[in-house]
C-alpha positions in Angstrom: -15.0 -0.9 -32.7 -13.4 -3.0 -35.8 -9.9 -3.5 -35.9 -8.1 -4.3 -39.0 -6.2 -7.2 -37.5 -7.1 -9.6 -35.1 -3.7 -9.6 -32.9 -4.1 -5.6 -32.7 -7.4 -6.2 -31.3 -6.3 -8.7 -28.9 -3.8 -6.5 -27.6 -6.5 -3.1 -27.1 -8.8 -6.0 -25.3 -6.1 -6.8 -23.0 -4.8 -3.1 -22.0 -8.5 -2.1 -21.9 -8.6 -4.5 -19.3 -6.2 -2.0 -17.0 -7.8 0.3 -14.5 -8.3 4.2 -16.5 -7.7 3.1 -19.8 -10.7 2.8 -22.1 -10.7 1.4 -25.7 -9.6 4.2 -27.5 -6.9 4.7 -25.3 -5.6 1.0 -25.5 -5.8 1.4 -29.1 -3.3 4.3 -28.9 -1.1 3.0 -26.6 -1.1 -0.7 -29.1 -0.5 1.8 -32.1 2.3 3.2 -30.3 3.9 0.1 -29.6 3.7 -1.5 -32.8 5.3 1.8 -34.4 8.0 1.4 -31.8 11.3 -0.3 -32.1 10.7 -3.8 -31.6 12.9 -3.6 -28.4 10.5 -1.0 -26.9 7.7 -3.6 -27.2 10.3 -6.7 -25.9 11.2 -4.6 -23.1 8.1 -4.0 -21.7 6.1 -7.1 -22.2 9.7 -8.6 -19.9 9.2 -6.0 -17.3 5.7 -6.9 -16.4 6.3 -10.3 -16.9 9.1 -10.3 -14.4 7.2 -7.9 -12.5 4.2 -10.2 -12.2 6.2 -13.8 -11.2 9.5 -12.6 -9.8 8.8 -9.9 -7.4 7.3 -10.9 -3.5 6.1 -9.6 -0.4 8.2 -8.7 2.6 8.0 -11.3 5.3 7.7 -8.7 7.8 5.5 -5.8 6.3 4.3 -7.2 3.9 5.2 -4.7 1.2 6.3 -5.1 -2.2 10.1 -6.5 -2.1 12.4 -8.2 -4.5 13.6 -10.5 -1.7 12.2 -11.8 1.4 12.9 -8.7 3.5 12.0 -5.1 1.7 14.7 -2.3 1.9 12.7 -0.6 4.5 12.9 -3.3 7.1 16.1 -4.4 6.4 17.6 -0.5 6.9 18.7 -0.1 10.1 19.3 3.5 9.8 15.5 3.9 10.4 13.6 3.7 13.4 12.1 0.4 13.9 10.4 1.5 17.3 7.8 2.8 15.3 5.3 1.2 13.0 3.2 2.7 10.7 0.1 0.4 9.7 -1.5 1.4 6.4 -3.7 -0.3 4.3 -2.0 -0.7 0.9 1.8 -0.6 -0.6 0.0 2.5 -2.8 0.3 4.3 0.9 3.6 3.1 1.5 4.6 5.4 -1.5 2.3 8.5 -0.5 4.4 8.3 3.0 7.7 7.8 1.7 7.4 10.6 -1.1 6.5 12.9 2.0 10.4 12.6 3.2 8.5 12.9 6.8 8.6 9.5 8.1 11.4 7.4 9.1 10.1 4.1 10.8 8.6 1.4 9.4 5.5 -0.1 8.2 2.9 -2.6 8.3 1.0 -3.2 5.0 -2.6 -4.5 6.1 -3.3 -5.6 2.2 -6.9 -3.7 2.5 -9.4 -2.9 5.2 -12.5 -4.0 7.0 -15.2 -4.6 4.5 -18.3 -6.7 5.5 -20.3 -5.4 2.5 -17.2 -6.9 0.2 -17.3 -9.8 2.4 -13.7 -8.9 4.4 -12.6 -9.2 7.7 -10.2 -9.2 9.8 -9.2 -12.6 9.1 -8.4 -11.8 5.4 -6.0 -9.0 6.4 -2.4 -9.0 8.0 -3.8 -8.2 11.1 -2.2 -11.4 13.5 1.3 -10.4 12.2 1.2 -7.4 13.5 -0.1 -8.2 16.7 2.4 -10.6 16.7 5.2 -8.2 15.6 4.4 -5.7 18.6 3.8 -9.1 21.5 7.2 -11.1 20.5 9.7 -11.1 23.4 12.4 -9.2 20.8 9.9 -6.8 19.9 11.3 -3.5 20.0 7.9 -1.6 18.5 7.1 1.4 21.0 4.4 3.0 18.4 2.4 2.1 16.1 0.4 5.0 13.7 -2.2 4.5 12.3 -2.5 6.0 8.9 -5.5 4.6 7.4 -7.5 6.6 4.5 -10.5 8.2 7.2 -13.5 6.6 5.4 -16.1 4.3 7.3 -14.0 1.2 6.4 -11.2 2.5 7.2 -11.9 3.8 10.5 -13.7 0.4 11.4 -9.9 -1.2 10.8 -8.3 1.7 12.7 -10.9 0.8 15.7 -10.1 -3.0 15.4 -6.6 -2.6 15.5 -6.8 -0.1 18.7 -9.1 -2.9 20.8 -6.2 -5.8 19.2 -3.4 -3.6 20.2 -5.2 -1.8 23.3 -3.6 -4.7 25.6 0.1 -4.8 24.4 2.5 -3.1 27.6 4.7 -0.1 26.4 2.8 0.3 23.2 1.6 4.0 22.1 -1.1 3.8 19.5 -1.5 7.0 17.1 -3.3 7.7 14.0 -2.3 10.8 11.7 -4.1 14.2 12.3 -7.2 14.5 10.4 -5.2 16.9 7.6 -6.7 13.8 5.5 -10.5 15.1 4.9 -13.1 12.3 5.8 -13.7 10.0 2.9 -10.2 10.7 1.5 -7.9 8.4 -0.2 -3.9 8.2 1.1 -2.5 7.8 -1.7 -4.3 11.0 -3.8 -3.4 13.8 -0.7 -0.8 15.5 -1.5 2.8 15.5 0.2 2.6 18.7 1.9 -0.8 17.6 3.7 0.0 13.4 4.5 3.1 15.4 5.8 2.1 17.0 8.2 -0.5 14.6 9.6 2.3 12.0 9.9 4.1 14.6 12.0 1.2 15.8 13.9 -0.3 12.5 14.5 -2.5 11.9 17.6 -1.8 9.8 20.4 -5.0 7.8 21.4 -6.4 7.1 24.3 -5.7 3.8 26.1 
């Protein structure tokens, strides 16, 4: 593909670089911005920036925050007896658009993987032991709403044997409204729902 200038080329090479968006639609979505008002383009390029360095992760969850504690954990109108463990933030937002669910959660940051080389030690996974063993612990439940594909259900059987020991703990994982091989984040409300509410109590 030629481009007539080098700095529009730059700029399709770098959003071509984003997940979905091919060349011809970075050159688009370049065009568009350089026929926008130049406070379009100014405001943009600030929001990822500040997106990118200012924003952190929850030191409980470990979800996306703007401070140190997310709005979730730091609401104490919801139920912190219950922990939902999930593998992503993406599936933090599935749940919460389902208007179903009113505990909190435990972001894992990805699941079992030995082909791509990770383990348990590369994911949150000693928090949230931790989080359900400290003496002020007041977790009762934890779900486990992890996208039912082979990784997935290898982390889901890790956490149960981790968390099989804790006293007073009730380990459940959504109902299988979530088709096998299934993503979280791309079921729709109605169905990730339901399997919240209908979730299965497993076996000790």
């Amino acid at each position: 593909m030629d481009f007539p200038s080098k700095l529009i080329e730059n700029a399709v090479v770098e959003l071509s670089r984003l997940p979905g968006i091919g060349k011809k639609t970075a050159l688009r979505l370049a065009l568009h911005l350089l026929k926008a008002e130049s406070d379009t383009t100014a405001n943009l390029a600030e929001a990822l920036a500040k997106m990118r360095f200012d924003i952190t992760y929850c030191l409980t969850c470990h979800s996306i925050s703007d401070s140190t504690e997310c709005g979730i954990c730091g609401n104490q109108l919801r139920d912190h007896s219950t922990v939902c463990v999930v593998a992503d933030v993406r599936d933090v937002i599935a749940i919460e658009n389902t208007g179903q669910y009113q505990g909190v959660y435990h972001v894992l940051g990805g699941v079992i993987s030995p082909i791509e080389g990770v383990g348990p030690a590369d994911l949150h996974v000693d928090s949230l032991v931790a989080r359900t063993t400290a003496e002020d612990s007041e977790i009762r439940e934890i779900i486990l709403a992890i996208s039912p594909t082979m990784e997935g259900d290898t982390t889901a059987f890790y956490l149960s044997r981790r968390l099989r020991e804790v006293e007073n703990l009730n380990i459940s994982t959504i109902a299988r409204g979530i088709p096998m091989g299934g993503e979280l984040e791309y079921a729709d409300e109605i169905t990730l729902g339901r399997s919240i509410v209908e979730r299965q109590r497993q076996a000790r």
